[in-house]
VEXDREN-2710 file (C-alpha; in Angstrom, 1 decimal):
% VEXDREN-2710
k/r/px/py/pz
1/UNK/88.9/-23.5/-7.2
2/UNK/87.0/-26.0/-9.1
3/UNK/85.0/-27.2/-5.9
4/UNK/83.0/-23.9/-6.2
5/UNK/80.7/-24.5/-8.9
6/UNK/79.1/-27.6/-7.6
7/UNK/79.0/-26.1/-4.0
8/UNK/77.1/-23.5/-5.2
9/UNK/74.7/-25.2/-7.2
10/UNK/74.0/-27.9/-4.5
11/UNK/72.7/-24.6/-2.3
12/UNK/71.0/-23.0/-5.0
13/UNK/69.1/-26.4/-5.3
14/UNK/68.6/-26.3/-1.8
15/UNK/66.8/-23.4/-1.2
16/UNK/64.6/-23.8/-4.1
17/UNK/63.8/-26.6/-2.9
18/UNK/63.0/-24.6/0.9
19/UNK/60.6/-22.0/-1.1
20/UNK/58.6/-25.5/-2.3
21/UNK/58.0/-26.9/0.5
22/UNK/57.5/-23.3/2.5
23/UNK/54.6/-22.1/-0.4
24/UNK/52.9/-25.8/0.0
25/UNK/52.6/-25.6/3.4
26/UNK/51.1/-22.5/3.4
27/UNK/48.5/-23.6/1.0
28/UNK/47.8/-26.1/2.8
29/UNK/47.1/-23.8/5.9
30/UNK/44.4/-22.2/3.4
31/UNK/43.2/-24.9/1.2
32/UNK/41.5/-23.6/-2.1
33/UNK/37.4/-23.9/-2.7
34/UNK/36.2/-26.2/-5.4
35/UNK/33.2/-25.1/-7.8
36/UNK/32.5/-21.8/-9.9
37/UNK/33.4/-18.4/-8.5
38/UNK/30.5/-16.9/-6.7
39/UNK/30.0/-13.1/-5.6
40/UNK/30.8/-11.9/-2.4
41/UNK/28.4/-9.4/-0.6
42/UNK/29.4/-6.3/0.8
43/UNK/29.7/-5.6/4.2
44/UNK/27.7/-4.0/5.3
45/UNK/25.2/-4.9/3.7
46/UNK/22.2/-2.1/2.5
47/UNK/19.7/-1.2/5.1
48/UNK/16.3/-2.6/5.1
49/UNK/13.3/-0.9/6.8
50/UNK/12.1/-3.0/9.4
51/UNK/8.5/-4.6/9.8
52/UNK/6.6/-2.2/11.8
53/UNK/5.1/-3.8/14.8
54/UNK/1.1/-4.2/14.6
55/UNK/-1.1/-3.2/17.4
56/UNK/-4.7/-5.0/18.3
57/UNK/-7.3/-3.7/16.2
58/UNK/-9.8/-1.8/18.6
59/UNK/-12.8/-4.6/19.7
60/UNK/-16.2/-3.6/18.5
61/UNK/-18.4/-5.6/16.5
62/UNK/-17.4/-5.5/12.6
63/UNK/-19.5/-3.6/9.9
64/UNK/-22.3/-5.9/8.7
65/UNK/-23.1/-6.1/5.3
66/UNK/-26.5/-5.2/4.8
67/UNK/-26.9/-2.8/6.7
68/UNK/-29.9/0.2/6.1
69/UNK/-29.6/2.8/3.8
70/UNK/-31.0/6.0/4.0
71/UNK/-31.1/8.6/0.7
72/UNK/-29.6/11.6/1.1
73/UNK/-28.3/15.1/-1.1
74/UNK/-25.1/16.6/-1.1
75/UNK/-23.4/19.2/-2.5
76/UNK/-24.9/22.4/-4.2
77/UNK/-27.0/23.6/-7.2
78/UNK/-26.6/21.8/-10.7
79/UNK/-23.2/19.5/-8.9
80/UNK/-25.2/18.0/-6.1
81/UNK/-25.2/14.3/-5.7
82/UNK/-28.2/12.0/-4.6
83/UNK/-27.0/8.7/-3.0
84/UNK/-27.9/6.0/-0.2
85/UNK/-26.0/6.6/2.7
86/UNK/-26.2/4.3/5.9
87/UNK/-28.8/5.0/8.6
88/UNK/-28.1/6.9/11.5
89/UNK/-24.0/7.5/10.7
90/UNK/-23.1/11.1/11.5
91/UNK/-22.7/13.4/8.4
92/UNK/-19.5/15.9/8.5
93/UNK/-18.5/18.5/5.4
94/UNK/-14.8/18.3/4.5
95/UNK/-14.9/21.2/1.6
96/UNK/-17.7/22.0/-1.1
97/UNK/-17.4/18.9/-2.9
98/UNK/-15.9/16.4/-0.3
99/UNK/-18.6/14.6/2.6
100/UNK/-17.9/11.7/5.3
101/UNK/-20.2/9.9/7.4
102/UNK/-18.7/7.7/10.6
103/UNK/-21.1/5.7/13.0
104/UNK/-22.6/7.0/16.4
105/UNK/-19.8/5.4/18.2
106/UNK/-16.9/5.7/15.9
107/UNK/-13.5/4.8/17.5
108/UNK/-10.3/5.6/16.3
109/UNK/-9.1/3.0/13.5
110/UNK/-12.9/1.9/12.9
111/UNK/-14.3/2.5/9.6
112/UNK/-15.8/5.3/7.8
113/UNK/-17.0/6.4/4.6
114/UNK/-16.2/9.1/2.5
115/UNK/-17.3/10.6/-1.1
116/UNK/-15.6/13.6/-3.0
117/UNK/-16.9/14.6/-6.6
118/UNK/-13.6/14.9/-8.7
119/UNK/-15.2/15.7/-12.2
120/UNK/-12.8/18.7/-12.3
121/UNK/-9.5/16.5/-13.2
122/UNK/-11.1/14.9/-15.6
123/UNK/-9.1/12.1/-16.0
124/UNK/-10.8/8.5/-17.1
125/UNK/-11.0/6.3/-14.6
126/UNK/-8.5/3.7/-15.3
127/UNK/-5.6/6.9/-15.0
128/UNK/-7.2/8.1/-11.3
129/UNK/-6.9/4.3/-10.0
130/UNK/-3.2/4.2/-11.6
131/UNK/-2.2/7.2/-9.9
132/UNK/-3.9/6.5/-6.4
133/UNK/-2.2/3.7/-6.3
134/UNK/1.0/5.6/-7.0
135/UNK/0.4/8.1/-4.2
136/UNK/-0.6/5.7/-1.8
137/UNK/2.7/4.0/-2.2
138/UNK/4.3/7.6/-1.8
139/UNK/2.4/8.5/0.9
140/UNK/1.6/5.6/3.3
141/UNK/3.4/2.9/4.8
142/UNK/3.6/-1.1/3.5
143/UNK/1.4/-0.4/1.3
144/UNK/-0.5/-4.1/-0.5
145/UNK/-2.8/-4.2/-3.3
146/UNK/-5.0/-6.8/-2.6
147/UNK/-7.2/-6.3/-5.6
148/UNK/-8.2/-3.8/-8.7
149/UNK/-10.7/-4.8/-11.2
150/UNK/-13.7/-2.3/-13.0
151/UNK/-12.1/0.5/-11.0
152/UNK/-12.5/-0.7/-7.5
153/UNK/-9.7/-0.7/-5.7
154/UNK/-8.7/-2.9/-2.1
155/UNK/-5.7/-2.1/-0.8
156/UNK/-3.8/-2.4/2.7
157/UNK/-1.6/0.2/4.7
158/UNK/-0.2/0.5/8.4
159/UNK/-0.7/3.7/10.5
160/UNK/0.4/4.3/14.1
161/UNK/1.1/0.8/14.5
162/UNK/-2.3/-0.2/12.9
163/UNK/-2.9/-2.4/9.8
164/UNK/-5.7/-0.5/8.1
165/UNK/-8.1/-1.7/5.1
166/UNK/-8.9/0.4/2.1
167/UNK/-11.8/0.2/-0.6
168/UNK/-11.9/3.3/-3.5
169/UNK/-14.1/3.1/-6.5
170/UNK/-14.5/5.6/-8.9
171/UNK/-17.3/6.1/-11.0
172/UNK/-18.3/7.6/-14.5
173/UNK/-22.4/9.1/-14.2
174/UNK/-22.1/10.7/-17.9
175/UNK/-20.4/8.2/-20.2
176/UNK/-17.8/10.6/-20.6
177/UNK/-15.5/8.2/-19.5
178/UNK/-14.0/10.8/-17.0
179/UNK/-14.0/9.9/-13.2
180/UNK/-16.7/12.6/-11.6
181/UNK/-17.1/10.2/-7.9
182/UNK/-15.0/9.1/-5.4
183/UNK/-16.5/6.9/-2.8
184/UNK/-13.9/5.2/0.2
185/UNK/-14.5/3.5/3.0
186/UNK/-11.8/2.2/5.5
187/UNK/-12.1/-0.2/8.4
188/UNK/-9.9/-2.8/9.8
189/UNK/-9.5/-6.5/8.9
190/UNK/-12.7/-7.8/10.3
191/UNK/-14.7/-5.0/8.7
192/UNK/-13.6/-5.8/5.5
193/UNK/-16.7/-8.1/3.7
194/UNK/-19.2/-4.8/5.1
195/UNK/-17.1/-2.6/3.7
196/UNK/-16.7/-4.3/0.4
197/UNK/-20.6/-4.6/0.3
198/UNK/-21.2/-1.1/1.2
199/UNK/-19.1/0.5/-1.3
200/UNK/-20.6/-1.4/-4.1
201/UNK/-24.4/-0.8/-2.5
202/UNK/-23.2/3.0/-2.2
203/UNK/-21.8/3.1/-5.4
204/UNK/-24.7/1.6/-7.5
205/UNK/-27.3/4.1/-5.8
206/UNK/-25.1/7.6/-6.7
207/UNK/-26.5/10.0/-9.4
208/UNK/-25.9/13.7/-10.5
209/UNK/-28.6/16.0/-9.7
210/UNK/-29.7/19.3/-8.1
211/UNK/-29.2/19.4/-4.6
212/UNK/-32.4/20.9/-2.6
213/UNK/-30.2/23.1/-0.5
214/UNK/-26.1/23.0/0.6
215/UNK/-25.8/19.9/2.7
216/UNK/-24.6/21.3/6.0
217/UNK/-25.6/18.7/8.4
218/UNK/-27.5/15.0/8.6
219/UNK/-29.8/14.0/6.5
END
């Protein structure tokens, strides 16, 4: 019965020898990679809003710098503001301290100006431009800044398709150090250096005064 041992062992060796080879091949079938471990993403992978797609700005000709100013009174009593407004744009009310002016032949998405007194927050300047920004962001769509410097503000947004121009300054008539004016104006791309030369033209020409009467209508 001596024959057994070695008969056994040679099949022990055997299959060990089976399991070798049968674990090699099937590394070989999936070779390992070479270099550091790197992270694999997840699948799927988070959702990302897509690019809306841009419509053609409406063709008329751009807002010119330089274009004629006109002085005009808003508001009522001791809060009334005196400022240069441009010639000929029509005049509309939005509440008792907010007014907005739009060319004869406004179209939609062309530009516009607008003006709100906003000494009742007071808040400095430099804190209204911070949280502007901040609600912009909140409220409108791919939002840019393009620039902010001396509390003037030029930003970027899309609406209905169309990629919309912003320009906000915020002014201080008291040396409180409180913002007390808002002046905007919006337009498209091609607008842009008129609107950035109106604001500032607008801007520099605003004071605090008594109106002569409620502004109701154009100047």
């Amino acid at each position: 019965m001596t024959w057994r041992g070695p008969v056994v062992l040679v099949l022990l060796l055997a299959l060990g020898a089976g399991a070798g080879f049968g674990a090699s091949w099937a590394l070989g079938e999936a070779p390992t990679g070479s270099g550091a471990a790197t992270p694999i993403a997840a699948e799927p992978s988070l959702p990302v809003d897509p690019t809306p797609e841009l419509f053609a700005d409406p063709d008329f000709p751009a807002l010119a710098p330089g274009i004629r100013l006109v002085e005009q009174r808003v508001g009522t009593g001791d809060f009334g503001l005196s400022l240069e407004v441009p010639d000929g744009w029509r005049f509309t009310t939005n509440s008792l301290t907010e007014w907005q002016w739009r060319p004869p032949d406004f179209t939609t998405f062309g530009y516009y100006m607008r003006v709100e007194q906003v000494i009742s927050n007071r808040r400095s300047i430099a804190w209204t431009l911070d949280r502007r920004i901040d609600e912009l962001v909140e409220d409108e769509q791919s939002v840019s800044i393009k620039s902010q410097s001396g509390g003037r503000l030029h930003y970027t947004y899309v609406t209905s398709n169309h990629l919309r121009h912003g320009f906000l300054t915020w002014l201080d008539l008291t040396g409180s150090d409180n913002a007390q004016v808002e002046i905007a104006v919006t337009g498209r791309a091609a607008d842009v250096p008129g609107m950035s030369e109106l604001i500032g033209r607008v801007a520099e020409s605003v004071q605090l005064g008594r109106a002569k009467e409620p502004a109701d209508g154009a100047a």
